[in-house]
C-alpha positions as CSV (number, residue, x, y, z in Angstrom):
1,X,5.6,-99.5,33.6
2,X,7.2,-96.4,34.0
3,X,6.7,-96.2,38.0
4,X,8.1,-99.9,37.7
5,X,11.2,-98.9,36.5
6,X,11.8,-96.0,38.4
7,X,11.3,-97.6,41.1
8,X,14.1,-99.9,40.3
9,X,16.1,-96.8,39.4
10,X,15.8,-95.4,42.8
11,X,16.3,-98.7,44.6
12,X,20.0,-99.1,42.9
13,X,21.1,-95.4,43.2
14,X,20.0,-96.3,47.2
15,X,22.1,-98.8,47.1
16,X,20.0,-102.3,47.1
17,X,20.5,-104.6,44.7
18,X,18.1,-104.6,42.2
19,X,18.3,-108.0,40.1
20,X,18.4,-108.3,36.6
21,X,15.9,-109.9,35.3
22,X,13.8,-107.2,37.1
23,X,15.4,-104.5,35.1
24,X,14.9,-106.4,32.2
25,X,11.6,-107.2,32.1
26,X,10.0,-105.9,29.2
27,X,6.8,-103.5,28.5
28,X,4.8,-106.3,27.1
29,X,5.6,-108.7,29.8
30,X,4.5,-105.9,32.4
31,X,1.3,-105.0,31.1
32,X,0.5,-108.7,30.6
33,X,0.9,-109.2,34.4
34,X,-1.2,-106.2,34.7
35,X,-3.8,-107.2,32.5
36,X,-3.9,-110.4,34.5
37,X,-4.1,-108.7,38.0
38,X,-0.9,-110.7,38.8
39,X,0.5,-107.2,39.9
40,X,-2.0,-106.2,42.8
41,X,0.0,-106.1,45.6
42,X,3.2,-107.0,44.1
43,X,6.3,-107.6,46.3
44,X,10.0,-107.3,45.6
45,X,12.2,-107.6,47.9
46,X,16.2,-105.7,47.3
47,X,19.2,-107.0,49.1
48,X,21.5,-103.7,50.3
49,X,24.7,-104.2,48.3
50,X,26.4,-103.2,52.0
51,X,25.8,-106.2,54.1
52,X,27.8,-105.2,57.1
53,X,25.0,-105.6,59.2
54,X,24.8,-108.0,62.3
55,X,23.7,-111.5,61.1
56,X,20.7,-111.9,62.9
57,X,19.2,-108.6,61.4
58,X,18.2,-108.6,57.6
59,X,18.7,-104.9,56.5
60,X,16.3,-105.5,52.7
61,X,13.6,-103.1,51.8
62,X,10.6,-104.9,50.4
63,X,8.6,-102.6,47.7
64,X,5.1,-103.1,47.1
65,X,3.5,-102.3,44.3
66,X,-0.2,-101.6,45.3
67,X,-1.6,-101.5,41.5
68,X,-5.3,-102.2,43.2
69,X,-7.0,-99.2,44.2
70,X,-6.9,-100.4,48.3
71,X,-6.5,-97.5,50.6
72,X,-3.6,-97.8,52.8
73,X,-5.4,-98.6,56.0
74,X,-3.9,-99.4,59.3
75,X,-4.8,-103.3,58.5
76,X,-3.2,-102.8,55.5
77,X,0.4,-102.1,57.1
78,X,0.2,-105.0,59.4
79,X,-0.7,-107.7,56.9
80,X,1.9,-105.9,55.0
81,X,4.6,-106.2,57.9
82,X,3.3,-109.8,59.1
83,X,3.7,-111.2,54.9
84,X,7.3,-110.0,55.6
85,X,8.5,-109.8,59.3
86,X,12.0,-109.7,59.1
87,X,11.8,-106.3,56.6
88,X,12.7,-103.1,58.7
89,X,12.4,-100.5,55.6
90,X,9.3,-100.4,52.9
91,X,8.4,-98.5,49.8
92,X,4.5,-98.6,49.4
93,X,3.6,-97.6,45.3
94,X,-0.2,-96.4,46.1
95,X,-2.2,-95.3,43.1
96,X,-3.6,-92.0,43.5
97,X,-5.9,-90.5,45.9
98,X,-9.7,-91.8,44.9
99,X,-10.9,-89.0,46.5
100,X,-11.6,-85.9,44.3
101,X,-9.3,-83.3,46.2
102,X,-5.5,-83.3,44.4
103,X,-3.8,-83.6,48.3
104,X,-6.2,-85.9,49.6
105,X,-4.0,-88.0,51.9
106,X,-3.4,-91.9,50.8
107,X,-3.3,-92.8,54.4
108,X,-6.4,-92.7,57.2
109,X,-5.5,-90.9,60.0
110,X,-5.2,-94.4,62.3
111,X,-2.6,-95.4,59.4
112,X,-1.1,-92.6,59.6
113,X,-0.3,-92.8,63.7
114,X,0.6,-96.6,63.7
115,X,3.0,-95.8,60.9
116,X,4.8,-93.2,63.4
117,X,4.7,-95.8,66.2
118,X,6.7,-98.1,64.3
119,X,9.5,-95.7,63.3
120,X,9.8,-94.3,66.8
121,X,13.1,-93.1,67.4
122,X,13.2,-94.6,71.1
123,X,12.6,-97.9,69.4
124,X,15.9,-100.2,69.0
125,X,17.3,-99.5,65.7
126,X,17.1,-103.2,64.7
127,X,13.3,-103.2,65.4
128,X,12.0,-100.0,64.2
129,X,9.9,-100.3,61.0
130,X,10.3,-97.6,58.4
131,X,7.6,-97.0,55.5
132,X,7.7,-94.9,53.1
133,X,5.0,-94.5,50.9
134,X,4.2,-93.0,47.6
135,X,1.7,-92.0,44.8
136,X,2.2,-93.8,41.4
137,X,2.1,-89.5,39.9
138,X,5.3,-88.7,41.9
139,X,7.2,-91.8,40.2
140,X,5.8,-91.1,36.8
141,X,10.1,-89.8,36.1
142,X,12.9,-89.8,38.5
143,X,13.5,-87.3,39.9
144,X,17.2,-88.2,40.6
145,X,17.9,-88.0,36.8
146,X,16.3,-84.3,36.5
147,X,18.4,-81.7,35.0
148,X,18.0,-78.8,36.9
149,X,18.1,-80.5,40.4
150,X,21.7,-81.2,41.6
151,X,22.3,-84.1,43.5
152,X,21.4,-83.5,47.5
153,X,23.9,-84.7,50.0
154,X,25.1,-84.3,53.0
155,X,27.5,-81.9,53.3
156,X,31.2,-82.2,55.0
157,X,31.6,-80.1,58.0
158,X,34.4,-77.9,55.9
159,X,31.9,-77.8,52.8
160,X,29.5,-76.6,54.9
161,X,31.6,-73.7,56.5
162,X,32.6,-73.0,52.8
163,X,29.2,-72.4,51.8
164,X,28.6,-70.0,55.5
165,X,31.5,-67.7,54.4
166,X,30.3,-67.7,50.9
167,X,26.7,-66.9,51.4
168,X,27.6,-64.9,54.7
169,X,25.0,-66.9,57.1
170,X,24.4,-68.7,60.2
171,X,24.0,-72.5,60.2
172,X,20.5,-71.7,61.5
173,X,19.3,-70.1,58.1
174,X,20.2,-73.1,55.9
175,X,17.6,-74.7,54.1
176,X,17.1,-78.6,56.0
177,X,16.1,-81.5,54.5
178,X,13.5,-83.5,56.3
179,X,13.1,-87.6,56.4
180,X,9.8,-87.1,55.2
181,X,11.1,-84.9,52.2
């Protein structure tokens, strides 16, 4: 339950639309669906609250909620993208790794190449796929609501000579935030 909802949490402060009745659905309601299996593979789909996108492209993110213990295979992406073929962006909720190492990977290494086809960067932006994908242990708190981690953004160009005069550094010795952070 708590991965449902911070999931929902991250989804609004991204700025999709997350609707209310799925913010107020209830702990007993959740773990009944759960109980029932009537969460394996679970599929929402948010709405950017931005919509000044082309018509012809839909710019949602579809979550899925993988509850089942299914390893994220490379047929597992394309029935995923096929169930939804207008969806450009997804979040994949895996549960942890079944394998006994802590940093086992949740994708197989075919997965894990067809995944960087799709986002290419040479790829037209309308028709490159992005998916993200994460283990039900990092979403266990949200991490945008922690306490002793400011908010990251990106800097302005005059906030960021600020902070070279301050520190007394070159652009090239500033920590960088990756996608894939």
């Amino acid at each position: 339950y708590r991965i449902y909802t911070t999931i929902l949490e991250i989804m609004e402060a991204r700025g999709y639309v997350v609707a209310d009745e799925l913010k107020e659905v209830k702990f007993s309601e959740f773990n009944e669906q759960f109980e029932r299996h009537d969460l394996s593979d679970k599929r929402e789909i948010f709405p950017p609250l931005d919509m000044e996108e082309s018509e012809d492209f839909d710019p949602s993110i579809a979550v899925l909620f993988n509850f089942n213990n299914e390893t994220i295979s490379e047929e597992y992406i394309k029935r995923m993208i096929q169930a939804a073929p207008k969806i450009r962006k997804f979040f994949v909720v895996a549960p942890k790794s079944a394998s006994a190492k802590a940093n086992a990977p949740l994708l197989d290494k075919k997965a894990q190449n067809f995944i960087q086809e799709l986002g290419k960067k040479d790829r037209d932006e309308h028709d490159a796929i992005r998916i993200e994908i994460f283990r039900h242990d990092d979403l266990l708190f949200n991490v945008l609501k922690h306490d002793l981690v400011p908010e990251h953004r990106v800097l302005t160009e005059e906030q960021k000579n600020d902070i070279l005069q301050k520190y007394k550094v070159k652009e090239s010795q500033l920590p960088k935030i990756l996608l894939v952070d």
